[in-house]
C-alpha positions in Angstrom: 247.4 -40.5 -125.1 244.2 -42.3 -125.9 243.0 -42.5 -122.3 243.8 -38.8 -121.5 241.5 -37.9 -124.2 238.9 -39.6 -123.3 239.1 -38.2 -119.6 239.5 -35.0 -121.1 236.1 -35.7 -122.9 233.9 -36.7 -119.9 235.5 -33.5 -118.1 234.3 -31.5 -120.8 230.6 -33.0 -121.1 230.9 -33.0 -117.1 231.5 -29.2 -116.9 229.1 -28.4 -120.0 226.1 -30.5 -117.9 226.8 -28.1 -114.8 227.1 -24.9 -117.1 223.9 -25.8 -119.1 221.6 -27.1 -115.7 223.6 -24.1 -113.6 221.8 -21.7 -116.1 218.6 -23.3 -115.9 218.4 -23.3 -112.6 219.4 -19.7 -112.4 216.8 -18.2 -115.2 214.0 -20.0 -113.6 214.2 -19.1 -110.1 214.8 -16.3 -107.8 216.0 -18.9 -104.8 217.4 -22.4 -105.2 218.1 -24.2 -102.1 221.1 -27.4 -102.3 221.2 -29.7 -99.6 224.8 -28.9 -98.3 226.3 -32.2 -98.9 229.5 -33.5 -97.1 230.8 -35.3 -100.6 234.0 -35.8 -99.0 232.4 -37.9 -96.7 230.1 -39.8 -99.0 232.4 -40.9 -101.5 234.0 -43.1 -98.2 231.2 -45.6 -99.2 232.4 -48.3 -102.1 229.3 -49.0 -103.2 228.0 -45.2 -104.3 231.6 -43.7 -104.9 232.0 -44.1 -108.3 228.4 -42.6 -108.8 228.6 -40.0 -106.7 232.4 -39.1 -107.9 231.1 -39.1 -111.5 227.9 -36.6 -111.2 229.8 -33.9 -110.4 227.7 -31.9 -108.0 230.3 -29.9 -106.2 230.6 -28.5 -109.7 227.4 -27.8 -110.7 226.8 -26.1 -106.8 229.7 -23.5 -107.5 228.7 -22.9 -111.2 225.2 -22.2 -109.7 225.9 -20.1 -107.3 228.5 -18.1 -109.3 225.8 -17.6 -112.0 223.1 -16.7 -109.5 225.6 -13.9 -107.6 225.7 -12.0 -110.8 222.0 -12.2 -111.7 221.0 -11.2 -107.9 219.6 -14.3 -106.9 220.0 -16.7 -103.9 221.9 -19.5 -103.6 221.4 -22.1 -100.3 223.0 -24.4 -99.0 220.5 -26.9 -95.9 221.8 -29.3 -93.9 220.0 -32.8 -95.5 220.1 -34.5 -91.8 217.0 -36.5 -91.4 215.2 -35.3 -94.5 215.3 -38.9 -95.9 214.1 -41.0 -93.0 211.5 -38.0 -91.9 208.0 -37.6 -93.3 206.3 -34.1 -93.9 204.3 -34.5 -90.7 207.5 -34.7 -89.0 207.2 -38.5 -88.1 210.5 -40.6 -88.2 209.9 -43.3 -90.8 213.5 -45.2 -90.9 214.2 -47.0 -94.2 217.0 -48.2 -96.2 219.1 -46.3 -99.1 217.5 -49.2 -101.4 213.8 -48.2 -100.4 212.6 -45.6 -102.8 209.3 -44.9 -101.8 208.4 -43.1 -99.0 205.1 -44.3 -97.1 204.0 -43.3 -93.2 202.4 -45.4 -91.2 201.7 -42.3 -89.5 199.7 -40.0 -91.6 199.9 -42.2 -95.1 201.3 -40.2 -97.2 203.0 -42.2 -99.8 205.3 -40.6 -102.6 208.8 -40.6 -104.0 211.5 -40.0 -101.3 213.3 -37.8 -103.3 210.2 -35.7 -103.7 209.8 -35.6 -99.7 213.4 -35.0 -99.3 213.6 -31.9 -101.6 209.9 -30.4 -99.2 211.6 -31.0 -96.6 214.9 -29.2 -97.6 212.5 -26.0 -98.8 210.2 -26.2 -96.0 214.1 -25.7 -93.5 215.1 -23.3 -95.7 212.1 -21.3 -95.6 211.4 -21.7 -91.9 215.2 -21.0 -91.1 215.0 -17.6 -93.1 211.2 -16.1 -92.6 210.0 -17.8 -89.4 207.3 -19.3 -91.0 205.9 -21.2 -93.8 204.3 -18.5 -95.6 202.4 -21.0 -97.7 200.8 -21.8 -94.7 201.2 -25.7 -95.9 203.4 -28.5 -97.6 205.9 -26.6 -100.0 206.4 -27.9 -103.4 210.1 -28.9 -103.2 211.3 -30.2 -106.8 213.7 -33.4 -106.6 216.6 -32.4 -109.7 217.4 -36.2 -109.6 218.9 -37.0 -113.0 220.1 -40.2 -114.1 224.1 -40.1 -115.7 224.0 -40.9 -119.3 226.4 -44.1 -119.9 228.9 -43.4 -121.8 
């Protein structure tokens, strides 16, 4: 009895995290690009499972684009292949999940992976839907990364 209230309890805060962020998102921009993840897939490794089980991102994606549907804005979903062992310029700069800083030998830019990541995912998206970057430059993708409160 004990335990299935507590479950209960972390599915509520769960859901009420993607309802709260999902609206967020959704009043503060017209276009919000996800990297179309392959969770299935990613809980497979032991190490990140828990984690990754726990954030509950599926969630927050459908809330999201549920929410944005009925205001008229646009949802998308870019494959993330490459986008975190690829620098801006395009060079390949292979480095492990541990690594956290991006830094290319290549053109030197140095700055948070997850920052280059979420360019990267913007600059696809925008490329794959307009032909070009109308910015005419780096975009200024956002990294959502949030850190799960411990319970």
């Amino acid at each position: 009895m004990i335990v299935s209230k507590v479950h209960r309890k972390i599915g509520n805060q769960r859901k009420d995290f993607a309802h709260k962020t999902s609206k967020v998102l959704v009043d503060s921009y017209d276009r919000i690009v996800f990297e179309d993840l392959q969770i299935k897939n990613m809980v497979q490794n032991p190490r990140l499972a828990k984690s990754i089980s726990d954030a509950g991102w599926y969630q927050l994606m459908q809330f999201t684009k549920s929410k944005a549907e009925c205001a008229g804005k646009i949802v998308e979903f870019v494959n993330p292949a490459g986008t975190s062992q690829t620098c801006i310029c395009g060079f390949r700069v292979p480095k492990d999940l541990s690594v956290r800083v991006h830094s290319c030998p290549s053109c030197g830019l140095v700055m948070g992976r997850d920052q280059v990541s979420a360019i990267l995912i913007e600059n696809r998206c925008t490329v794959g839907t307009t032909g070009i970057n109308a910015r005419q430059g780096y975009l200024s993708g956002v990294s959502m990364q949030r850190d799960a409160p411990w319970l």
